[in-house]
DSSP file (Angstrom, degrees, kcal/mol; ACC not computed):
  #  RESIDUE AA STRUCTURE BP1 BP2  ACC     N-H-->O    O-->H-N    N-H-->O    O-->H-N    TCO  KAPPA ALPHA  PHI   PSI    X-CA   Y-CA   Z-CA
    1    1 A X              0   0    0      0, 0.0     2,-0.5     0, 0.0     0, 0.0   0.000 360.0 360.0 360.0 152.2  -24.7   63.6   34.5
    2    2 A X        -     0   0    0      2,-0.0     2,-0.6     1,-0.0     0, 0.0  -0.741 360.0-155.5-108.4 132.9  -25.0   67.1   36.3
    3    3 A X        -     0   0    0     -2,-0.5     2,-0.7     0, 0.0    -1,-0.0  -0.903   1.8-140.9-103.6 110.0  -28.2   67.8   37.5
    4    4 A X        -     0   0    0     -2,-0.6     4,-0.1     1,-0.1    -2,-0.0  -0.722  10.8-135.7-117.2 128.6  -29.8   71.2   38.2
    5    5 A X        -     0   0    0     -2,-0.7    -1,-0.1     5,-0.2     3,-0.0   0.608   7.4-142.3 -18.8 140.6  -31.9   72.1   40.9
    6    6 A X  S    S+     0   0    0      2,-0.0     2,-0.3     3,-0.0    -1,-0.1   0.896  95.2  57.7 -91.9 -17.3  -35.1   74.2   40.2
    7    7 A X  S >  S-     0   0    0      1,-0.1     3,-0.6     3,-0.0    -2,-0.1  -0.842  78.8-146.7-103.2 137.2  -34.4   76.0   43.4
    8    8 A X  T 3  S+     0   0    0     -2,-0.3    -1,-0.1     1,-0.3    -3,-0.0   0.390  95.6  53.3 -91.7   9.7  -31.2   77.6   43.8
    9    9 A X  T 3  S+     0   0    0      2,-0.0     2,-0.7     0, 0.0    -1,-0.3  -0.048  77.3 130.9-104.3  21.9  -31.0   76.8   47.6
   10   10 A X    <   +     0   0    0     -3,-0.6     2,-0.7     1,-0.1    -5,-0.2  -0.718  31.5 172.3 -89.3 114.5  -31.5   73.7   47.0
   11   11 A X        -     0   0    0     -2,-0.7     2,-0.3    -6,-0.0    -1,-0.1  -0.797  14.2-177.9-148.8  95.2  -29.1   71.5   48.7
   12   12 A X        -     0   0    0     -2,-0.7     2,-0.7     1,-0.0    -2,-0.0  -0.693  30.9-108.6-104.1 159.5  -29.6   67.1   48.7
   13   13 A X        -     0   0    0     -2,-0.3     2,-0.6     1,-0.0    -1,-0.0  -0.796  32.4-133.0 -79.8  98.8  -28.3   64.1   49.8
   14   14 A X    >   -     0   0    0     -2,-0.7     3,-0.6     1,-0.2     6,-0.0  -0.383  17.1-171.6 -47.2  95.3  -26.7   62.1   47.3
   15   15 A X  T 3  S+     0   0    0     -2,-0.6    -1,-0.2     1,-0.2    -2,-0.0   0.635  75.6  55.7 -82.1 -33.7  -27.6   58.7   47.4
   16   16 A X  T 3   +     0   0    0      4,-0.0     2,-0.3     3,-0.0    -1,-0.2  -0.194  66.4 138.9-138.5  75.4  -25.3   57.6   45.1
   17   17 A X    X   -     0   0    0     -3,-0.6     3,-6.5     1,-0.0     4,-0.4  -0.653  64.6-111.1 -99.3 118.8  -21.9   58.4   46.1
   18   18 A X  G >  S+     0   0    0     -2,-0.3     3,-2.9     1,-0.3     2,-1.1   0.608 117.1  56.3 -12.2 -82.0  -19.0   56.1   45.8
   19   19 A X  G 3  S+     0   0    0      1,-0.4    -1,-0.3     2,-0.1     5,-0.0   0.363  93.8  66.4 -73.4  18.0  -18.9   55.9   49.6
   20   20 A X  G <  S+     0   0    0     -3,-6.5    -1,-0.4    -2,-1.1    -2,-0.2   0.776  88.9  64.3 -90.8 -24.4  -22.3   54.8   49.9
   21   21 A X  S X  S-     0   0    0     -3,-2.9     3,-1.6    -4,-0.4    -2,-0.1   0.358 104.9-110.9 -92.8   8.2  -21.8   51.1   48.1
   22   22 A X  T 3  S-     0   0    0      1,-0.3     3,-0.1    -4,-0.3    -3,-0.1   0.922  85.0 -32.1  69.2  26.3  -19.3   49.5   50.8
   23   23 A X  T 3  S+     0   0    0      1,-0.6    24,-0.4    -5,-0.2    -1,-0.3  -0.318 120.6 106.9 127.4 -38.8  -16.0   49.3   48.7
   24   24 A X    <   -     0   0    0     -3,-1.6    -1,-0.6    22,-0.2     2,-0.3  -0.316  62.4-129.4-104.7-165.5  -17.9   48.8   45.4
   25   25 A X  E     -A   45   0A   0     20,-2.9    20,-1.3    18,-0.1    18,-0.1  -0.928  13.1-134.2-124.8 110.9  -18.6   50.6   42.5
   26   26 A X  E     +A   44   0A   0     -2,-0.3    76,-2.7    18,-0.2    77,-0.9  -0.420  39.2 172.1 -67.8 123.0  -22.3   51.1   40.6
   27   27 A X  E     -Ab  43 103A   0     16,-1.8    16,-2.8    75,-0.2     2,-0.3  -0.955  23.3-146.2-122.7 162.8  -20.9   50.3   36.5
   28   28 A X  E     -Ab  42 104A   0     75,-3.0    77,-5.0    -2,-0.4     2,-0.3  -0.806  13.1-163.3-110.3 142.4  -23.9   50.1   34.1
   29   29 A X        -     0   0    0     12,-2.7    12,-0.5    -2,-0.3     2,-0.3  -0.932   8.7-177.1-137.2 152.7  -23.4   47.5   31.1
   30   30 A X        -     0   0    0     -2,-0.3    77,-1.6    10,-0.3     2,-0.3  -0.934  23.4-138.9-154.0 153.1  -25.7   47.7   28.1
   31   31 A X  B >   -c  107   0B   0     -2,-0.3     3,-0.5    75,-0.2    77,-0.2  -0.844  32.1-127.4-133.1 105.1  -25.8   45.5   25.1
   32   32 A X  T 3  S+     0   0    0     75,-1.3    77,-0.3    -2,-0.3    87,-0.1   0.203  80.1   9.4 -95.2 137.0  -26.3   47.6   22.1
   33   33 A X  T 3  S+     0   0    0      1,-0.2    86,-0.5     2,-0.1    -1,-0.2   0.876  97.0 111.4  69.5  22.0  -29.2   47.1   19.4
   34   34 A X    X   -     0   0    0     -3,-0.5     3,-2.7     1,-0.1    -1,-0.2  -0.720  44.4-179.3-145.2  80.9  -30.7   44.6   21.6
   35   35 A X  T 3   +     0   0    0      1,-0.2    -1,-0.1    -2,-0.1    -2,-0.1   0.567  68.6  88.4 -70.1  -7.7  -34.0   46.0   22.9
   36   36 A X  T 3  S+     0   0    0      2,-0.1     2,-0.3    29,-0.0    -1,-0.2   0.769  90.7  67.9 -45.1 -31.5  -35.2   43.2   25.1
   37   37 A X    <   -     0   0    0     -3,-2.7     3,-0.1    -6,-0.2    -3,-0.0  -0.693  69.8-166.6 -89.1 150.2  -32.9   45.6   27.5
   38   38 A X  S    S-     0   0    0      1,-0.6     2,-0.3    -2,-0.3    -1,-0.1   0.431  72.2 -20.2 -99.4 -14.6  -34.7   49.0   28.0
   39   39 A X  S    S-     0   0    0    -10,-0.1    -1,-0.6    -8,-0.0   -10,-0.1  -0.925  89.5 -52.9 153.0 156.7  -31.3   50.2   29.3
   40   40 A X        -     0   0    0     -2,-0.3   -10,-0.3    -3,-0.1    66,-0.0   0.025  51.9-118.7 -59.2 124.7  -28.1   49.4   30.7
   41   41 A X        -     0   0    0    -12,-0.5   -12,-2.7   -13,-0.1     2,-0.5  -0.177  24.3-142.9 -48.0 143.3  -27.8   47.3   33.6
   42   42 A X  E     -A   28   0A   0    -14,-0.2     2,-0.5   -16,-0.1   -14,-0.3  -0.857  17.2-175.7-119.5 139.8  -26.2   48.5   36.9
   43   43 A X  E     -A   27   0A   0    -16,-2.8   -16,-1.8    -2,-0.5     2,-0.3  -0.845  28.6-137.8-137.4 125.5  -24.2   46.9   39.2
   44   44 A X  E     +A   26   0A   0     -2,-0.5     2,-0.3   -18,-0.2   -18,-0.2  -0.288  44.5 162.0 -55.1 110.1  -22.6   47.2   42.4
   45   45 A X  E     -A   25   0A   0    -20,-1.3   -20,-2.9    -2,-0.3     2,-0.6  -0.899  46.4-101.0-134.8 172.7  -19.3   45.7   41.9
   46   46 A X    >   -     0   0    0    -22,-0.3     3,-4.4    -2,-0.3    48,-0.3  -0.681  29.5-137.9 -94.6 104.3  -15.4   45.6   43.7
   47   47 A X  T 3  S+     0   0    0     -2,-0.6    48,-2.1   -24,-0.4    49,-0.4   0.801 104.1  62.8 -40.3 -18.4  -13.5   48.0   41.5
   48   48 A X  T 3  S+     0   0    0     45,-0.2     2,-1.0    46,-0.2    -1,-0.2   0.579  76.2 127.0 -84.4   1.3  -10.2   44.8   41.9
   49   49 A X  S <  S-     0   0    0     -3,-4.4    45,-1.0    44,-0.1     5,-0.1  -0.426  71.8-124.1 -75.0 102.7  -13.0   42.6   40.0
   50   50 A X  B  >  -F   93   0C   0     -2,-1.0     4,-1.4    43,-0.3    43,-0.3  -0.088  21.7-125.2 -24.3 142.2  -11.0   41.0   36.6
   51   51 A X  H  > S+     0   0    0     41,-1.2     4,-4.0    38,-0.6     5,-0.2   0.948 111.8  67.5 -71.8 -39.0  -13.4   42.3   33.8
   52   52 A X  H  > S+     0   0    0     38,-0.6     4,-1.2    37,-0.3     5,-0.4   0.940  97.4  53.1 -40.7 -62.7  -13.3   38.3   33.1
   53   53 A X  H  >>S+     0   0    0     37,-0.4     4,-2.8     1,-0.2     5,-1.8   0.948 104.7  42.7 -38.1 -70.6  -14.8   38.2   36.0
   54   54 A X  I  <>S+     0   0    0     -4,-1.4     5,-1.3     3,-0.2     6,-0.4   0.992 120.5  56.3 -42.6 -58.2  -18.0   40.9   35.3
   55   55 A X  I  <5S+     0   0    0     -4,-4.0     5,-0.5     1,-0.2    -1,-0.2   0.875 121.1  19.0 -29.0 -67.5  -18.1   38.7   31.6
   56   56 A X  I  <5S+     0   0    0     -4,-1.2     4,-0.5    -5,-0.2    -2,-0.2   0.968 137.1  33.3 -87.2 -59.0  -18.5   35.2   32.5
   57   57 A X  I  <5S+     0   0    0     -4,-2.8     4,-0.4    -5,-0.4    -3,-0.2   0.879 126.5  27.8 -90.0 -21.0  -20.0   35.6   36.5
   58   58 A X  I > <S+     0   0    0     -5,-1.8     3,-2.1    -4,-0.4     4,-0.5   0.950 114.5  47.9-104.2 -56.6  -22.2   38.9   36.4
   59   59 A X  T 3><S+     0   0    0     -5,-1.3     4,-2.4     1,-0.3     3,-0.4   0.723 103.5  65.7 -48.7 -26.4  -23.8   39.7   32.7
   60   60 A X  T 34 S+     0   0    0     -4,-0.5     4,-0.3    -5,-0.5    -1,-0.3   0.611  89.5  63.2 -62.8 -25.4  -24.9   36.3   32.4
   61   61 A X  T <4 S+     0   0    0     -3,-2.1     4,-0.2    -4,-0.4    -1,-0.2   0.859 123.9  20.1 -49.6 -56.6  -27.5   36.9   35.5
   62   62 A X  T >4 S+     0   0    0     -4,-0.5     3,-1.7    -3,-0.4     2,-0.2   0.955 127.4  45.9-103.2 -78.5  -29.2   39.5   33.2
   63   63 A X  T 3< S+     0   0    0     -4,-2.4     3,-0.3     1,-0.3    -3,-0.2   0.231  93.4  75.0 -74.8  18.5  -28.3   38.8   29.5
   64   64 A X  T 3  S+     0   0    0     -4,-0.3     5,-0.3    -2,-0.2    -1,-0.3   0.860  82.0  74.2 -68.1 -44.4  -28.8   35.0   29.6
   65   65 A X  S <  S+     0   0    0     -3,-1.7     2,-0.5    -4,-0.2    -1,-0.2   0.591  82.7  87.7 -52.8 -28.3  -32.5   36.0   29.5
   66   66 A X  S >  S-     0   0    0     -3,-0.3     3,-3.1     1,-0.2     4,-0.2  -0.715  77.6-137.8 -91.0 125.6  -31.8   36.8   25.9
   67   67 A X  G >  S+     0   0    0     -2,-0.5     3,-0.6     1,-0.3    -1,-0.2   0.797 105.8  47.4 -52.3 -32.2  -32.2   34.0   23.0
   68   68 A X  G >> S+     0   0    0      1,-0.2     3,-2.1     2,-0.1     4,-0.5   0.536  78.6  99.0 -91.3  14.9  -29.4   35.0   21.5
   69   69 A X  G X4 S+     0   0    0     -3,-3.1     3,-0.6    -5,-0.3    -1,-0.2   0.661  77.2  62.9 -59.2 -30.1  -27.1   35.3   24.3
   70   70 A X  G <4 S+     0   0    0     -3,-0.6    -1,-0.2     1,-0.2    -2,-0.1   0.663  97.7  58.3 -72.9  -3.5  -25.5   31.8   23.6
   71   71 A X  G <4 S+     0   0    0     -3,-2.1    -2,-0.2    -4,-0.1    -1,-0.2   0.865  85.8 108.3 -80.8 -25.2  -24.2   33.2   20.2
   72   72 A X    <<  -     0   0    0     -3,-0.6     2,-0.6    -4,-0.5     3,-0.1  -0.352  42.9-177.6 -64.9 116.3  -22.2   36.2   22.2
   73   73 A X    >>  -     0   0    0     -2,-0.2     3,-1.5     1,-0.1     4,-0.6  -0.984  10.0-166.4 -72.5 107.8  -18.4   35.9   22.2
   74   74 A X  G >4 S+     0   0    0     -2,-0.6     3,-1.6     1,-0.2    -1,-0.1   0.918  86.5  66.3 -51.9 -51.3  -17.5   39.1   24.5
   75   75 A X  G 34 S+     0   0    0      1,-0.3    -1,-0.2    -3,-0.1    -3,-0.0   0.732 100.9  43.4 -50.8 -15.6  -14.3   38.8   23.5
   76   76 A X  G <4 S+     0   0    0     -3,-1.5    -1,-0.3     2,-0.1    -2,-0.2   0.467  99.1 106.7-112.6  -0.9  -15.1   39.6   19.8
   77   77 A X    <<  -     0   0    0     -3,-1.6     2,-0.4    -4,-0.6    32,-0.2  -0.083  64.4-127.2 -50.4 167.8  -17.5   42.6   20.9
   78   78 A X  E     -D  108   0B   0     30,-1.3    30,-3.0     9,-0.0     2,-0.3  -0.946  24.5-153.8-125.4 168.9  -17.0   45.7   20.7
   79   79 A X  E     -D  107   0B   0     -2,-0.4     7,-1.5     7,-0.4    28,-0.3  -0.945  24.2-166.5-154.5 121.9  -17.2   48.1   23.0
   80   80 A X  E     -DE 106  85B   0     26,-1.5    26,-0.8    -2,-0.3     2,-0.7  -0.683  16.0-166.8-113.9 125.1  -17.8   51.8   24.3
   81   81 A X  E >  S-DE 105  84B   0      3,-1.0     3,-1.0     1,-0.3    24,-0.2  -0.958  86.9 -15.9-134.9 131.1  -16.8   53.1   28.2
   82   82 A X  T 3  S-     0   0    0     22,-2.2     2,-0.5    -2,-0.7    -1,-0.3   0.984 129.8 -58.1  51.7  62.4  -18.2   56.1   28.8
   83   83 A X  T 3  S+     0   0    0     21,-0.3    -1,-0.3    -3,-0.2     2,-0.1   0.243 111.8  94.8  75.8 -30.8  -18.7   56.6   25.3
   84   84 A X  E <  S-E   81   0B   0     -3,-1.0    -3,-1.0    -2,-0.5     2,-0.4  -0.415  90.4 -71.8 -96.7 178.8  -15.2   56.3   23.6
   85   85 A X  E     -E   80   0B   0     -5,-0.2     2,-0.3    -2,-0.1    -5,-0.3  -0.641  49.9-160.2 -75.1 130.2  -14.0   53.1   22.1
   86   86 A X        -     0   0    0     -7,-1.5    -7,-0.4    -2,-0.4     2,-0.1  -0.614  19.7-175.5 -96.1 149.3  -13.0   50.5   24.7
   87   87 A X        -     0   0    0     -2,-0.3    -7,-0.1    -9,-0.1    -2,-0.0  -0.417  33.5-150.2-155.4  76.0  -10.6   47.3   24.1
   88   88 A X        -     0   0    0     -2,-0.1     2,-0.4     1,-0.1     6,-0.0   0.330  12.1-131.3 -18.8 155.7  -11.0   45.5   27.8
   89   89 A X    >   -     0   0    0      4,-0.1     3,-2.5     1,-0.0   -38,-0.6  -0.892  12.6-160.4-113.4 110.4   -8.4   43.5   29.2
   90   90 A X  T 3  S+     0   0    0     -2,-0.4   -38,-0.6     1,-0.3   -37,-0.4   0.749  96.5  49.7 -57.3 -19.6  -10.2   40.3   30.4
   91   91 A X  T 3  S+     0   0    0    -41,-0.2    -1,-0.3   -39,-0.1     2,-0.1   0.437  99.5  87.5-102.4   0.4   -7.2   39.7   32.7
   92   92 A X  S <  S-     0   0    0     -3,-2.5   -41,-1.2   -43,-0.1   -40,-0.3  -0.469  83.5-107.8 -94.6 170.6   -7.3   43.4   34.3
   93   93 A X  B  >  -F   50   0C   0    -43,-0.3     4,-0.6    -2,-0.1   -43,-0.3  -0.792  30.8-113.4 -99.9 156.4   -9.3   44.6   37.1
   94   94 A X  H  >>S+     0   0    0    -45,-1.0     5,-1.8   -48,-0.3     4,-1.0   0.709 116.4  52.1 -70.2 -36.6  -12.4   46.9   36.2
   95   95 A X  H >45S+     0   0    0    -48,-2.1     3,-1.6     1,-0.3    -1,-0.2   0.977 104.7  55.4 -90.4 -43.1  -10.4   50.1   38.2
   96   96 A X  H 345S+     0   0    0    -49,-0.4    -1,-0.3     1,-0.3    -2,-0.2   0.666 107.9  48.9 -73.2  -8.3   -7.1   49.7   36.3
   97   97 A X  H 3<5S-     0   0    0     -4,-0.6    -1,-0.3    -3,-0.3    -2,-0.2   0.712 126.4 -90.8 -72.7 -39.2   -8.8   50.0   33.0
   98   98 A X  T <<5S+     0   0    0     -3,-1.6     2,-0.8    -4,-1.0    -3,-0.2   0.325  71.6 150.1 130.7 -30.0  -10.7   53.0   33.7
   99   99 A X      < -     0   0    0     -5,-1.8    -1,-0.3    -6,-0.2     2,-0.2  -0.520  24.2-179.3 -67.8 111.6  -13.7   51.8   34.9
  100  100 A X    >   -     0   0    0     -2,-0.8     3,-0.8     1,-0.1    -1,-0.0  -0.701  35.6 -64.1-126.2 146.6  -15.3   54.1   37.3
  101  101 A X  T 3  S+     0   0    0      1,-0.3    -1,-0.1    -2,-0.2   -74,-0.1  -0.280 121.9   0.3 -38.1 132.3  -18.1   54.8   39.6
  102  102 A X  T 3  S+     0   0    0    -76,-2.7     2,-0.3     1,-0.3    -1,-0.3   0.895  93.0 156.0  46.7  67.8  -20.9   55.1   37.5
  103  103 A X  E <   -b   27   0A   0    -77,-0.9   -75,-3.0    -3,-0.8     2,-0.4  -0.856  42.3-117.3-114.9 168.1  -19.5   54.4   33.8
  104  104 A X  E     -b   28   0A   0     -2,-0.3   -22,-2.2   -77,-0.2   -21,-0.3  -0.927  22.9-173.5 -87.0  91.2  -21.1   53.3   30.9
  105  105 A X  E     - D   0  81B   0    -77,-5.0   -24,-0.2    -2,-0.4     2,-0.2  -0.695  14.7-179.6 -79.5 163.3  -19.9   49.9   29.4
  106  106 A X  E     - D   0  80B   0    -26,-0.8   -26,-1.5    -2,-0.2     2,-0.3  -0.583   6.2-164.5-146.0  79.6  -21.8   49.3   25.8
  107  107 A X  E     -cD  31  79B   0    -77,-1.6   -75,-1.3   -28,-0.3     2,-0.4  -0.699   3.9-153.5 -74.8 134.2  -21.2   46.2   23.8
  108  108 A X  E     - D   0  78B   0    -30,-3.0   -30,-1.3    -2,-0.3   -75,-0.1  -0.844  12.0-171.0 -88.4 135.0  -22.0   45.5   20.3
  109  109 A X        +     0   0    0     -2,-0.4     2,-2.0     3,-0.3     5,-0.1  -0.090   7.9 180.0 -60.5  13.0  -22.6   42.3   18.5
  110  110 A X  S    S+     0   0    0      1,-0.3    -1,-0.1     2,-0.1   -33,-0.0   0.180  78.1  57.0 -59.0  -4.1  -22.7   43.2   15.1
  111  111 A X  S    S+     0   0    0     -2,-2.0    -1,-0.3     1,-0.1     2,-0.1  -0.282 100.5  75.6 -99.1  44.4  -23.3   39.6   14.0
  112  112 A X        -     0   0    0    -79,-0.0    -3,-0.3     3,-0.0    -1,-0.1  -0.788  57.3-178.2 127.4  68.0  -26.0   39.8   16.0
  113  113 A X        -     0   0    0      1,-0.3     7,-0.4    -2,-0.1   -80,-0.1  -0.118  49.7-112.9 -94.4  33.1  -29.3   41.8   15.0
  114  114 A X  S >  S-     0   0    0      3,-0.2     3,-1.8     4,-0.2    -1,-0.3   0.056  75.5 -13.1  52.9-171.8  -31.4   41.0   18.6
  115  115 A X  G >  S-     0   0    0      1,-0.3     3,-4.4     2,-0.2   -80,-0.1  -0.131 139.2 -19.1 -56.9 141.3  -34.5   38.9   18.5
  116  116 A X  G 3  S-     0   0    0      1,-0.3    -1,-0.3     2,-0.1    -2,-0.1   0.784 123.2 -64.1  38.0  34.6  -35.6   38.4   14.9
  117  117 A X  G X  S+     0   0    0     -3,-1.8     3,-0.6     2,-0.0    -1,-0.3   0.849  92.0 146.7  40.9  49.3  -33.6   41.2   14.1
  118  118 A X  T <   +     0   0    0     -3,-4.4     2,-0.8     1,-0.2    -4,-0.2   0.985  66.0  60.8 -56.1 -72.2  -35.7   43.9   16.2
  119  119 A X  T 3         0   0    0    -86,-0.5    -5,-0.2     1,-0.3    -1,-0.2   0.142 360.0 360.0 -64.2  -0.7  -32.5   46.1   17.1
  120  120 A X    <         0   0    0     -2,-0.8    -1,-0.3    -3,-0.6    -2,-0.1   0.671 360.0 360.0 -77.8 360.0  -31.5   46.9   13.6
């Protein structure tokens, strides 16, 4: 997202520029319609990382926390990066998909209405 400056000399250090994370990559993951999240997680991760990986070993850190988290199949989500419709490969690495410093992943549940159905 492009940011502008109230000053037009104004001239910063980016903080969070690919070659600041040590090989990996900040992606943010969000789980739609499921406010318990305020907003999408971020995580540094190795752009060569199988998205299977990011499923099984990293969202589960965060979105376990949610009661309905044992009903989620990922595989039967759906899913938005950077906004457009997504169809993962579980068996791909995050960079050959498309996945990029600072994208958006978004998954839906739709059989799945958050806690007591807050998120509809």
């Amino acid at each position: 997202m492009p940011v502008k400056a109230i000053t037009p000399d104004y001239r910063g250090d980016m903080k969070d520029r690919l070659e600041n994370f040590h090989g990996n990559q900040v992606v943010y993951v969000g789980w739609d319609h499921h406010l318990m999240f305020c907003a999408p997680f971020a995580y540094p991760l190795p752009p060569e990382m199988p998205f299977e990986a990011l499923a099984n070993d990293v969202m589960p850190e965060a979105f376990s926390l949610h009661p309905e988290w044992s009903k989620v199949d990922l595989k039967k989500a759906t899913w938005l990066l950077d906004g457009l419709p997504f169809a993962p490969d579980f068996n791909q690495s995050l960079q050959a998909q498309g996945i990029g410093h600072k994208s958006v992943l978004r998954f839906c549940t739709p059989e799945l209405k958050g806690f007591a159905g807050a998120g509809v």
